[in-house]
C-alpha positions as CSV (number, residue, x, y, z in Angstrom):
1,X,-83.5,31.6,-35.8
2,X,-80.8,29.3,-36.2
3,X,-81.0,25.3,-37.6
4,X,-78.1,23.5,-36.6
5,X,-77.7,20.1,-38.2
6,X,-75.7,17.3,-36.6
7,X,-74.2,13.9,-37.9
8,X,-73.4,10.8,-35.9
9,X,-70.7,10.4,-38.7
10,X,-67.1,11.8,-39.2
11,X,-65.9,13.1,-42.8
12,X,-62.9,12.9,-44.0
13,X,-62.9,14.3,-47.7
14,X,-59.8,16.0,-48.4
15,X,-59.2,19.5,-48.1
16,X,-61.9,19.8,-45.6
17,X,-60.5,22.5,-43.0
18,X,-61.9,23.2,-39.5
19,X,-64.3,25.9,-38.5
20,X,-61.7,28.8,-37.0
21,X,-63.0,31.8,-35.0
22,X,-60.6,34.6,-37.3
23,X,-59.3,35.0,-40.6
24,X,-55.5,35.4,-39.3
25,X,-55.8,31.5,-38.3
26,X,-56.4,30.6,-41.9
27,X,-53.3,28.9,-42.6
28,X,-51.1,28.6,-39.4
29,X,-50.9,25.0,-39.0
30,X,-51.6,25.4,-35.4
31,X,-48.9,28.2,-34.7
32,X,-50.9,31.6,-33.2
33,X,-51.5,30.3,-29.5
34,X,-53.3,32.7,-28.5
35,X,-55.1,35.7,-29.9
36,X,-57.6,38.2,-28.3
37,X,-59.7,41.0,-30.0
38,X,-61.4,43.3,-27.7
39,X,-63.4,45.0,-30.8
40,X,-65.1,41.7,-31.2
41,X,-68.3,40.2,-28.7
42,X,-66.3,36.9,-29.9
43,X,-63.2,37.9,-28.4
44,X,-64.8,40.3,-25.6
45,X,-68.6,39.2,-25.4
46,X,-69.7,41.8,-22.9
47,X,-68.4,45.1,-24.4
48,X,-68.0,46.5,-21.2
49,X,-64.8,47.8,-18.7
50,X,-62.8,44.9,-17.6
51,X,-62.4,43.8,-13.9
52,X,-59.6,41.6,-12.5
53,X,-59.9,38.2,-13.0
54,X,-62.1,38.4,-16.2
55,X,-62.0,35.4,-19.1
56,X,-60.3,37.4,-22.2
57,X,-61.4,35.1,-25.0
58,X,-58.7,33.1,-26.9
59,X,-59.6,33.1,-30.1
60,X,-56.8,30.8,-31.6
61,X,-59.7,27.3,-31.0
62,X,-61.5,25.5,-32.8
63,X,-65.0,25.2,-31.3
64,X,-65.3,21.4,-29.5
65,X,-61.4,21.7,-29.7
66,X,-59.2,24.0,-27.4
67,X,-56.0,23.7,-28.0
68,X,-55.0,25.9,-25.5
69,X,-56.8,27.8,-22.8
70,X,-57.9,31.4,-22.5
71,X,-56.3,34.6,-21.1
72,X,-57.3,36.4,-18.3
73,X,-57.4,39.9,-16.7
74,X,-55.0,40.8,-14.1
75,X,-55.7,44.3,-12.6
76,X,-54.1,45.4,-9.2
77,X,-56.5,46.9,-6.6
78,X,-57.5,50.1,-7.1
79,X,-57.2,50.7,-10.7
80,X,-60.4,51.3,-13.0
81,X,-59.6,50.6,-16.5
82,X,-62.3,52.1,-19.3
83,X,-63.9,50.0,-22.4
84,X,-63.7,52.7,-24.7
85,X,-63.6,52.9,-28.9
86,X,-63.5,48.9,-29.2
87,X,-60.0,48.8,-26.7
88,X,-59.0,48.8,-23.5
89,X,-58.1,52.3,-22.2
90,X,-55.7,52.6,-19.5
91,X,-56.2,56.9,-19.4
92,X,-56.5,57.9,-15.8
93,X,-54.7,54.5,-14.1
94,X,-52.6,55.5,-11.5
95,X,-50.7,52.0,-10.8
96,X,-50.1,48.3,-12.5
97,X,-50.0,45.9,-13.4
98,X,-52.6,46.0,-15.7
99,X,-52.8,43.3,-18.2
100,X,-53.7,41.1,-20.6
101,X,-52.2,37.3,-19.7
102,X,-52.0,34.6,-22.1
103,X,-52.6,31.3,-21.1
104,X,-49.5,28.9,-19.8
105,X,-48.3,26.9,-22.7
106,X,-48.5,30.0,-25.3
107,X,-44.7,30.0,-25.1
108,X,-44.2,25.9,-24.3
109,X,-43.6,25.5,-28.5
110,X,-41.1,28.4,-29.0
111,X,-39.2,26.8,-26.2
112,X,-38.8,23.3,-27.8
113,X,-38.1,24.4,-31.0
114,X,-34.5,24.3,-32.3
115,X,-34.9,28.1,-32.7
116,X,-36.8,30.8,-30.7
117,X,-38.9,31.8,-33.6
118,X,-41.8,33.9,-32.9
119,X,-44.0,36.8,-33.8
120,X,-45.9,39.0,-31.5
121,X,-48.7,41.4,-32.6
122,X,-50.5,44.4,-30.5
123,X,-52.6,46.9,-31.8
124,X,-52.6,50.4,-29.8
125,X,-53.5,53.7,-29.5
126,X,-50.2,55.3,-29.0
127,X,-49.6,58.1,-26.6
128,X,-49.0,61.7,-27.8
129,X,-45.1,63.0,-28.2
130,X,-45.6,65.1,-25.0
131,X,-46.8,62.0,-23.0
132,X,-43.6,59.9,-24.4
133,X,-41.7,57.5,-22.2
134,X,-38.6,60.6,-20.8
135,X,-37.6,58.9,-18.2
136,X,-33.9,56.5,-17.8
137,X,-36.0,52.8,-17.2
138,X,-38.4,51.3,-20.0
139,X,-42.0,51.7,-20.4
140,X,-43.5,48.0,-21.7
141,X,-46.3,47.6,-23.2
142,X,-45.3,43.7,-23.9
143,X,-43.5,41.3,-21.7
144,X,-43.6,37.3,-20.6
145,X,-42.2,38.9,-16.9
146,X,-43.5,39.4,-14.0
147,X,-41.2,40.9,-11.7
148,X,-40.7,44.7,-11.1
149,X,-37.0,44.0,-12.9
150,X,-37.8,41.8,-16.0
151,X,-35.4,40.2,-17.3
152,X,-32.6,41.9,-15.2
153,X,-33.1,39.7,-12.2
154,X,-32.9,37.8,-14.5
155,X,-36.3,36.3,-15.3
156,X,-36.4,34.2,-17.9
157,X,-38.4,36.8,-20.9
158,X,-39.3,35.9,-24.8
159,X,-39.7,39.4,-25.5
160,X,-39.9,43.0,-24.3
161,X,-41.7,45.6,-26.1
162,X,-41.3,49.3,-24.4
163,X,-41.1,52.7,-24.9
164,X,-37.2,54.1,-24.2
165,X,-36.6,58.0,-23.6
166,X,-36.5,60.2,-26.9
167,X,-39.1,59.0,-28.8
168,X,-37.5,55.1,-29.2
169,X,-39.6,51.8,-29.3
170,X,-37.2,49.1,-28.5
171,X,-37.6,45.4,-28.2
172,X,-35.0,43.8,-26.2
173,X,-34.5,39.9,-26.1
174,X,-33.2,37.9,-23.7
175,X,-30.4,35.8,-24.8
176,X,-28.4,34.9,-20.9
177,X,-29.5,36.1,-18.1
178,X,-29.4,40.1,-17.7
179,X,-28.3,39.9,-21.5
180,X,-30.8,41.1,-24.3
181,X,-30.0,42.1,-28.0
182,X,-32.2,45.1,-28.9
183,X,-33.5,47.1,-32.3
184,X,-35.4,50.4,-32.2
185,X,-37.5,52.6,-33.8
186,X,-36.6,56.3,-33.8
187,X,-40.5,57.2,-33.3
188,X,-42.0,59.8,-36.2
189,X,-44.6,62.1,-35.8
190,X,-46.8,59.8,-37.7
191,X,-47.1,57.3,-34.7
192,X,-48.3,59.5,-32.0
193,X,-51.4,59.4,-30.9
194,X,-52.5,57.2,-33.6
195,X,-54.0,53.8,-34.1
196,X,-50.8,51.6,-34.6
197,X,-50.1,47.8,-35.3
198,X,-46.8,47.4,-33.4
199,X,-45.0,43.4,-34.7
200,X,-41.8,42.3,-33.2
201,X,-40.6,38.7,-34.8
202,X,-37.3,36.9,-34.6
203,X,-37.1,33.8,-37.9
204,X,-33.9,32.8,-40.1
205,X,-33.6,36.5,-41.6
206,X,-32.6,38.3,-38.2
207,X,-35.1,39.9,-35.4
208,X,-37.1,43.2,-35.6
209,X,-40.1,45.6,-35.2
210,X,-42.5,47.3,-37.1
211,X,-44.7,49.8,-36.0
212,X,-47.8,51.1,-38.7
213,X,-50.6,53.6,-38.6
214,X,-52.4,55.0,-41.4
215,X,-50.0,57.3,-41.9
216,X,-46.6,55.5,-42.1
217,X,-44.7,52.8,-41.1
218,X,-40.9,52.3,-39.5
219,X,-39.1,49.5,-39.4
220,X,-35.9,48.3,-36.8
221,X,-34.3,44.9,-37.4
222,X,-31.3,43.1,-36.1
223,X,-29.2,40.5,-36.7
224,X,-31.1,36.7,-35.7
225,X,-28.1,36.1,-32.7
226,X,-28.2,33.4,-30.5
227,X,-31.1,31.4,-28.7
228,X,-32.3,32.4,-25.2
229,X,-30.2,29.9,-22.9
230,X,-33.4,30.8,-20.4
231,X,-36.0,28.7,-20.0
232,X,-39.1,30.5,-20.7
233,X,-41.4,27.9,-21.9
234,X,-43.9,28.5,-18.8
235,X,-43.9,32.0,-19.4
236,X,-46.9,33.9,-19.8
237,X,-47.0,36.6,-22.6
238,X,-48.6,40.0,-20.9
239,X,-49.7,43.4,-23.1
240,X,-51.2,46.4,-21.8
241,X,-49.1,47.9,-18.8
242,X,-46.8,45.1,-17.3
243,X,-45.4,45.0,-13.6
244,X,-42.0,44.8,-14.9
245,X,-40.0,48.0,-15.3
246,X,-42.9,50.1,-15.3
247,X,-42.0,51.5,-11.9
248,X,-43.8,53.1,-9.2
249,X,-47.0,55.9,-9.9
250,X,-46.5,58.8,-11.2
251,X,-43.4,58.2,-12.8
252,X,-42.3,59.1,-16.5
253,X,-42.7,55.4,-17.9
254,X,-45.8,55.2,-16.2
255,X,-47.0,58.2,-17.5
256,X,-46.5,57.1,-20.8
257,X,-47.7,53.6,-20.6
258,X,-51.7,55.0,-18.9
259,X,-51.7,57.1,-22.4
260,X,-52.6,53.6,-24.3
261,X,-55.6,52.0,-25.3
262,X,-55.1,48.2,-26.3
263,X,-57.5,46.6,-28.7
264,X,-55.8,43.3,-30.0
265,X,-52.9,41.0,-30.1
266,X,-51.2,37.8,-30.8
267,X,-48.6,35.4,-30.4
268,X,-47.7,33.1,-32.7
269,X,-44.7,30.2,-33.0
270,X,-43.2,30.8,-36.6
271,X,-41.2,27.4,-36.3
272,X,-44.6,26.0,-36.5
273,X,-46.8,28.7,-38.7
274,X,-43.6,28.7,-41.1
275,X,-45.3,31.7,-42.3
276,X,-43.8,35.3,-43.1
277,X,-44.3,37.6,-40.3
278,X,-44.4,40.9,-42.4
279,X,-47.1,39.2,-44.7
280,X,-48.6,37.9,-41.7
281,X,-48.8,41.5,-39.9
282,X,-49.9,43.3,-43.4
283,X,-52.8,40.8,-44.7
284,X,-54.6,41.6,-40.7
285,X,-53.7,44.7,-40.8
286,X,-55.8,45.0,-43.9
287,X,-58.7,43.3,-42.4
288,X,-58.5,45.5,-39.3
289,X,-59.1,48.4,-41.5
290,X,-61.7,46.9,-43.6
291,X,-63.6,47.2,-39.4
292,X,-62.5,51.1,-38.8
293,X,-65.1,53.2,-38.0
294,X,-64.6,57.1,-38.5
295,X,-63.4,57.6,-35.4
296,X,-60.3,55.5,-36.1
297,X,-60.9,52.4,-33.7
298,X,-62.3,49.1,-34.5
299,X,-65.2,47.2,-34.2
300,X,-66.7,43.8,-35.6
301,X,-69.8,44.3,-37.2
């Protein structure tokens, strides 16, 4: 039983905060647009396989107060995805995209800032070193394209995440057109197959990724270069197996990509957080742990 007590009157005491759905809001002054956790019936109610078309929960509100809307499933015909383990399991797809989308607006903020600061978050189940990305193109497992040729078209992109050919995860960022400034990970032993928490961030100190499992953690950065003179702001930010680059079936990158499992992820507009994205990523990585079950995936209890 649940006793819910309402008042026809407004407080404002100081310090009073609003109700928010997740610990990694605590703080953000608005800045994480939109975040969805498949372990949680919050963020995923039904606990079941996804189906095209399907509400994914944005957790980023306030109840009574959306500030932006939620995400959405986009699964091409023909493709079956599992709920597996608390994450989205992509083992046995054939084809894409298949996707989590963000809402329009998640990237509006970044846009208008006077720098393209931001920090994306996914956490995945990585694929094994035999079922690595060996082909020439990129395998993404984050993007705000949709076309086959990301930003090459050029489309106007915030970010790609992929796997590259020899064990590299890159992120490469659009500055002009078919231009992008990259940093890499040279991919361990301690990544594959695991549980990871994969960040890539661009603020004042330069750009970069991070990607930690239990086991380890590697870190790529570059310098900050200059803004994206692109204008994504009605970009829609996309993890899980994106259209672009991915290539046809049955081709190396795709390969790779269908060996995932996707439980959670964010975006979030440092400009606007002004938070540290390293400190950011490690306090919910520690909560994420604090769910783990023995199996290594996570739930909310």
């Amino acid at each position: 039983m649940t006793i819910l007590i309402k008042s026809p009157n407004v407080s404002t005491a100081a310090g009073l905060k609003k109700f928010r759905l997740d610990p990694l809001l605590d703080g953000d002054n608005g800045g994480v647009k939109f975040l969805f956790d498949f372990p949680s019936k919050v963020g995923w109610p039904g606990q079941d396989a996804p189906t095209n078309g399907d509400v994914v929960k944005n957790v980023a509100t306030t109840p009574g107060l959306m500030e932006l809307g939620d995400g959405a499933m986009n699964i091409v015909s023909g493709q079956t995805p599992a709920f597996a383990g608390g994450g989205i399991d992509f083992n046995g797809s054939t084809n894409d995209p298949i996707e989590v989308v963000g809402p329009v607006g998640s990237l509006s903020s970044i846009a208008a800032a006077d720098n393209d600061y931001f920090l994306i978050c996914c956490y995945m189940r990585m694929p094994s070193s035999g079922d690595w990305n060996t082909s020439g193109s990129l395998a993404p497992l984050f993007c705000t394209t949709s076309g086959s040729n990301g930003w090459t078209t050029p489309e106007a992109d915030l970010l790609t995440i992929a796997m590259q050919s020899a064990g590299i995860l890159t992120i490469r960022r659009q500055t002009a057109g078919a231009t992008a400034a990259r940093a890499d990970i040279a991919m361990s032993s301690n990544f594959y197959g695991q549980f990871c928490q994969i960040v890539a961030w661009r603020n004042a100190a330069g750009m970069g990724i991070r990607i930690k499992s239990d086991l380890a953690e590697q870190t790529g950065t570059a310098v900050v270069g200059s803004n994206n003179s692109e204008d994504f702001s009605a970009k829609q930010p996309r993890w899980g197996i994106p259209n672009s680059f991915n290539g046809l079936s049955g081709t190396a990158a795709h390969r790779a990509t269908h060996k995932t499992r996707l439980y959670r992820g964010w975006i979030e507009d440092l400009s606007q957080s002004g938070r540290n994205p390293l400190t950011v990523a490690d306090a919910d990585w520690t909560r994420v742990q604090a769910r783990k079950t023995a199996s290594g995936d996570t739930i909310f209890v």
